[in-house]
C-alpha positions in Angstrom: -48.2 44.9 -127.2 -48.1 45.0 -130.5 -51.5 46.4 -132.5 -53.5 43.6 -133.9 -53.1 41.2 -131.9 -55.3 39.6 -128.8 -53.1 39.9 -125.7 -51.9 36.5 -124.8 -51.2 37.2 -120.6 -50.0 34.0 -119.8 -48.0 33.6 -122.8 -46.2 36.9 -121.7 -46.0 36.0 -118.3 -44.4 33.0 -119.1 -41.6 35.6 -121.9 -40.9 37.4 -118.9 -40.3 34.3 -116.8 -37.5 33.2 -119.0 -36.3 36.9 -119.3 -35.7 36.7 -115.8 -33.6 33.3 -115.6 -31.6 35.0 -118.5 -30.6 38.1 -116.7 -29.9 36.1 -113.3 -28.0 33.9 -115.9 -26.0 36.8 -116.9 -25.6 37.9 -113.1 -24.3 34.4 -111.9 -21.5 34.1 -114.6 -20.4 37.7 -113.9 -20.0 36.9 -110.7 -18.3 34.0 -111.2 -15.9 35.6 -112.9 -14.9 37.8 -109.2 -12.4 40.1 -109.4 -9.9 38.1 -111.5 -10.2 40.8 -114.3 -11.2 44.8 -114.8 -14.8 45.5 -114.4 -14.4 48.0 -117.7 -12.7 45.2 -119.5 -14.8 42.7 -118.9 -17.9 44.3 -120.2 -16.0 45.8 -123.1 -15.1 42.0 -123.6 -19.0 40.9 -123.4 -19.9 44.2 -126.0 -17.0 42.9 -128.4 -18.0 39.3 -128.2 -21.9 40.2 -128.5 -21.0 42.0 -132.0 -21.8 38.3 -134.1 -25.4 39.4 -133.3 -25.0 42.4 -135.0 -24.6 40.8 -138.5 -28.6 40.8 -139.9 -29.0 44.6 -138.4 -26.7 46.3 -141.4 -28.5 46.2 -143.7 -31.2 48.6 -141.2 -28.3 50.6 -140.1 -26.8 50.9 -144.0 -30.4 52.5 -145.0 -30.8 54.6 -141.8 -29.5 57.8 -143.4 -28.3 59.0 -139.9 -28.0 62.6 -139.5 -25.0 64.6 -137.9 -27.6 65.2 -134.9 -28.3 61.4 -134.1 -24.9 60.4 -134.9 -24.2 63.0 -132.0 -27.1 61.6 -129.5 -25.8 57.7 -130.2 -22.4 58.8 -128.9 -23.2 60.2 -126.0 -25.9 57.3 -124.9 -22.8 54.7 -125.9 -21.0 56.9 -123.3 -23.7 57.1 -121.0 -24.2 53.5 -121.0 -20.5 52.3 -121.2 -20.3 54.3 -117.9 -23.2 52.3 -116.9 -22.2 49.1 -117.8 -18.3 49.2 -116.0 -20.3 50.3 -112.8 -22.3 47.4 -113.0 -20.0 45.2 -113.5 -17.5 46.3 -110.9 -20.7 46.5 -108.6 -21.3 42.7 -109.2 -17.7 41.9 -107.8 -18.4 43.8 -104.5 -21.8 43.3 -103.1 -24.3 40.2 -103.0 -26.4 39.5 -106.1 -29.5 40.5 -104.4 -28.4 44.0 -104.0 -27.0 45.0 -107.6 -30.4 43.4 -108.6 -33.0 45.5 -106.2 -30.9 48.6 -106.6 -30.7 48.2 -110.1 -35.0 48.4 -109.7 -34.2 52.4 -109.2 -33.5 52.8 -112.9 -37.1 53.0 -114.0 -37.8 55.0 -111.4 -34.9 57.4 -112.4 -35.8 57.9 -116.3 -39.6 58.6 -114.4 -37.8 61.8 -113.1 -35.8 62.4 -116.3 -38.7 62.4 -118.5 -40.4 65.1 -116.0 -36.9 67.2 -116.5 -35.7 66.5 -119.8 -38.7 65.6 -121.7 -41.3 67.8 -120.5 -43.4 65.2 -118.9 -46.1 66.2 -115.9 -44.4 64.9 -112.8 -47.8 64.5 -111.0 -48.4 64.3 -107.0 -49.0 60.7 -107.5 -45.5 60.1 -109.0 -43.9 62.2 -107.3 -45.2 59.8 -104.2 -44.4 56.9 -106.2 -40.5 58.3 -106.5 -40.2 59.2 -102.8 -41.5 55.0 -101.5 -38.7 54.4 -104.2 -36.1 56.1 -102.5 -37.6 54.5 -99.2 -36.8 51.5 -100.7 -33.5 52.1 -101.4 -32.8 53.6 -98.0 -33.5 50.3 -96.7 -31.4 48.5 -98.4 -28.2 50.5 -98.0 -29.2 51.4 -94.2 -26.6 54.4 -94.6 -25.3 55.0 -90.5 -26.7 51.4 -89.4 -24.2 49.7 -92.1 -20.9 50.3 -94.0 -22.2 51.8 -97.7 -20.0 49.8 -99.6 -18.0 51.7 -102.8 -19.9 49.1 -105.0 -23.3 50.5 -103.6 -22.6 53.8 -104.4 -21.4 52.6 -108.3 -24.6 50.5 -108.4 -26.8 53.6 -107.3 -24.5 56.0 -110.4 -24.8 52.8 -112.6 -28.9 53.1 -111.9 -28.3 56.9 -113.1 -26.2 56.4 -115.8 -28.6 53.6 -117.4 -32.0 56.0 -117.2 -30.0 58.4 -118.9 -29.6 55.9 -121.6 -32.9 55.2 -121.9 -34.1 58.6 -122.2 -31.3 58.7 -125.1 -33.2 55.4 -126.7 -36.3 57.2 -126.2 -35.8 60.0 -128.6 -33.7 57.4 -131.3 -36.5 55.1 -130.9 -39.0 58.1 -132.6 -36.6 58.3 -135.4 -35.0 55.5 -136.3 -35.5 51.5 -136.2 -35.0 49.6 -133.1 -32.2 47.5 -135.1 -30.5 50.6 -135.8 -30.7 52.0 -131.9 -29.1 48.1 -130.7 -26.5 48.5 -133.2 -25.4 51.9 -132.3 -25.2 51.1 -128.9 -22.9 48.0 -129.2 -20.9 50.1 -131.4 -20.6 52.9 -129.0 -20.4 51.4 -125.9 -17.4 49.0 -127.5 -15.8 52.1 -128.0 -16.6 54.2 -125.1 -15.2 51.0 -123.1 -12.0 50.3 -125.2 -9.9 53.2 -123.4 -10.7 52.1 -119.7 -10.4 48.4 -120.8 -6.6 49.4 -122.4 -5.7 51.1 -119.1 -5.7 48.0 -116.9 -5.9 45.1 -119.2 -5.4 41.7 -118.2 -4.6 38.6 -120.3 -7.5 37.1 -120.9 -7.9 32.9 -120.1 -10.1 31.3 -123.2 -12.4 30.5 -119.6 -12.7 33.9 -119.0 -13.8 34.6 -122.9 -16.2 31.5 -122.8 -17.9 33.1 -119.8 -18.2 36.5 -121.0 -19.4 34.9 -124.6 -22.3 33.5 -122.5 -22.5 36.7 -121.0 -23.3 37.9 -124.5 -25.6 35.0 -125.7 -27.9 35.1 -122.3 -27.8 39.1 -122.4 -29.0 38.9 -126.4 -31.5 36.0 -125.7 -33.1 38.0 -122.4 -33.8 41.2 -124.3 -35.1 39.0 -127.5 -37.4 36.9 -124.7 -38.6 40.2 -123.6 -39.7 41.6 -126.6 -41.7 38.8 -127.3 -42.9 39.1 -123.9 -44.4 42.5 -124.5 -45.6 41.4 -127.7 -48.1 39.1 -126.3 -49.2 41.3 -123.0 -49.0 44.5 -121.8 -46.3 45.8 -119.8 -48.6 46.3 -116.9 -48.8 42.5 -117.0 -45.3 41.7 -117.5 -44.1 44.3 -114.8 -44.8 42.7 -111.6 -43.7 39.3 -113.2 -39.4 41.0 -112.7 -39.9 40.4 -108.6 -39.2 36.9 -109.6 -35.9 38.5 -110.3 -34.9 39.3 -107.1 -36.3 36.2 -105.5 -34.2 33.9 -108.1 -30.6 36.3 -107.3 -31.5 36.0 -104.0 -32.0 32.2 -104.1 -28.7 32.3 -106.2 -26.3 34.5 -103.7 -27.2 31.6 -101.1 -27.1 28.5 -102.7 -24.2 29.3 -104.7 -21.9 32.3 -103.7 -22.8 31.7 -99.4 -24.5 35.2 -99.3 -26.7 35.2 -96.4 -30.4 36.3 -96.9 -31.2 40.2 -96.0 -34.5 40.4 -95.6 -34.1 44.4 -95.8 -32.6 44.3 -98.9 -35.7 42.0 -100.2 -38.2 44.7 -98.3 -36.4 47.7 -100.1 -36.3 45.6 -103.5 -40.2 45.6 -103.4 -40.5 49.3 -102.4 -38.8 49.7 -105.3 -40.4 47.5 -107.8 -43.7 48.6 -106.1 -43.3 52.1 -107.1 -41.9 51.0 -110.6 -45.4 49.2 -110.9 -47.5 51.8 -110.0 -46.1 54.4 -112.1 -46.6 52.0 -114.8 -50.2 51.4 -114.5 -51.1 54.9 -114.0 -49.4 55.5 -117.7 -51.8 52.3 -119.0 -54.8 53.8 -117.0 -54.4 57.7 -118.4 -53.5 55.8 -122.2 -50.5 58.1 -122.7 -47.2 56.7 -124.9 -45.4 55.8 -122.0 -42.1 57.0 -120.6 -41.5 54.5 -117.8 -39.3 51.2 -118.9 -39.6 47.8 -117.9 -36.9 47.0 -115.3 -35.0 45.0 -117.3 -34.7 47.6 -120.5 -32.3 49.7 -119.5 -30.0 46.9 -119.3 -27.7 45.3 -122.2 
C-alpha cells in the first residue's frame, strides 16, 4: 500500500477481483488456442505483441544508467522466465485449467524458500510448517501412484520453480532500478530468450491465432495494472486470500466451457496451497519486515 494513503479494503478487494477475471481471461484464450501451435511460440508471440505497451517506459529505461552487473541479472531473469513462460503455456495445452491454476499457487511458496537460500532470509519453524502443508497440497493434487503424473504437471511444477526464481531476480532490480525499467527488461529478454525455441518449431501463424494471443497481451498487461492498483488501496494481506476466487472461476471455466470434470482434490490441494501462501504472508505483515513473499499472481506476466 502505498505511504500516505488510508487503506481502502474494499476498494482493493474489488482490484483484485477484476485481477482475477483477467488472468482466468488470459487462461481461457490460451487454452483455446489447444495445441494448434508451439507452446514457446505462442508466448514468444504474446511477449512480441505485448511490446506496444512498452512505448511510455523509454524514457525510464533511456535514464536508467544500467550497469554491466544488472544488464547481467536482467538477462538471466528474461531466461529464467522465458523458461517459465513456455512451460506454462505448454502446461495449459495438457491438463485442466484448474490444475495449472492451483499448482501455479506453489510459486509464492517457492521464492519463500529462495529468499531463506539465496537472500539470507530466516526460514523460521513456522515457515518452514507453512512450506511442508504447501507441498501437502500439491501432493494432493497430482496423487503421484493413485494417478498418471501427466508431462504437463511435471512442466507446471518447473514452471512454478522457474517463475520464483524470477521473482527473486525482480527483487533485487526492484532495489535499484524503477519498476518501468524491471517490466521493460523483462519483455525485452524474455522476447529474446523465447525467439530461438519459437524458430525451432515455428508454425504459420492464422491472423486468429495473433488476435488471440494479442488479447493474451492486453488482459495479461491490464491484470498486472489492476493489481497494482489493488495493492495501492489495501494491503496485501487483504488482497491475498481474495486469488482463491481464482481457482474457483478456472474451475467453473474447465466445466462449463472446455467439459473438464470437477476434482475436488485438486480444489482441496489448491487451498493447502493458497492457505500456506496466506499465512506466510501475514506473519511478514504481523513481524513489519519488507516482505519477501509475492502475491500469487506476480510472478506471472
Amino acid at each position: 500500500m502505498m505511504d500516505g494513503h488510508e487503506p481502502r479494503p474494499m476498494t482493493g478487494i474489488l482490484w483484485m477481483l477484476v485481477t482475477g477475471l483477467c488472468f482466468v481471461a488470459v487462461t481461457a484464450l490460451v487454452k483455446s488456442m489447444g495445441p494448434s501451435m508451439p507452446p514457446a511460440q505462442s508466448a514468444f508471440l504474446r511477449y512480441v505483441l505485448g511490446m506496444v505497451f512498452l512505448i511510455p517506459m523509454l524514457g525510464d529505461v533511456r535514464r536508467a544508467n544500467l550497469t554491466p552487473r544488472q544488464w547481467r541479472l536482467f538477462t538471466f531473469r528474461g531466461l529464467f522466465h522465458a523458461g517459465g513462460v513456455a512451460l506454462w503455456f505448454y502446461s495449459m495445452t495438457r491438463i485442466p485449467i484448474a490444475e495449472v491454476t492451483a499448482i501455479n499457487y506453489l510459486a509464492p511458496v517457492f521464492v519463500s524458500v529462495g529468499a531463506a537460500i539465496f537472500l539470507g532470509e530466516r526460514l523460521a519453524a513456522r515457515r518452514i510448517f507453512a512450506v511442508v502443508i504447501a507441498l501437502v497440497g500439491a501432493a494432493v493434487i497430482l496423487r503421484p501412484g493413485f494417478r498418471e503424473v501427466a508431462n504437463g504437471h511435471i512442466a507446471m511444477l518447473l514452471a512454478a520453480i522457474v517463475f520464483s526464481g524470477s521473482y527473486l531476480l525482480a527483487k533485487i532490480m526492484t532495489d535499484e532500478v524503477k519498476p518501468t525499467v524491471v517490466v521493460f527488461m523483462l519483455t525485452i529478454f524474455v522476447s529474446i530468450g523465447l525467439a530461438p525455441l519459437a524458430a525451432l518449431d515455428w508454425v504459420t501463424p492464422t491472423w486468429g491465432q495473433i488476435g488471440v494471443l494479442a488479447c493474451v497481451a492486453v488482459f495479461a498487461q491490464a491484470g498486472h495494472y489492476t493489481m497494482t492498483l489493488a495493492f495501492a488501496a489495501a494491503p496485501v494481506t487483504v488482497t491475498q486470500p481474495i486469488t482463491f476466487l481464482q481457482l474457483v472461476w478456472a474451475t467453473l471455466l474447465g466445466l462449463l466451457v472446455f467439459n473438464e470434470p470437477v476434482d475436488i482434490w485438486v480444489v482441496l490441494g489448491g487451498v493447502l496451497i493458497l492457505a500456506s501462501v496466506t499465512f506466510i504472508t501475514f506473519r511478514e505483515a504481523q513481524l513489519k519486515r519488507r516482505p519477501i513473499t509475492p502475491p500469487i499472481n506476480a510472478t506471472k506476466m
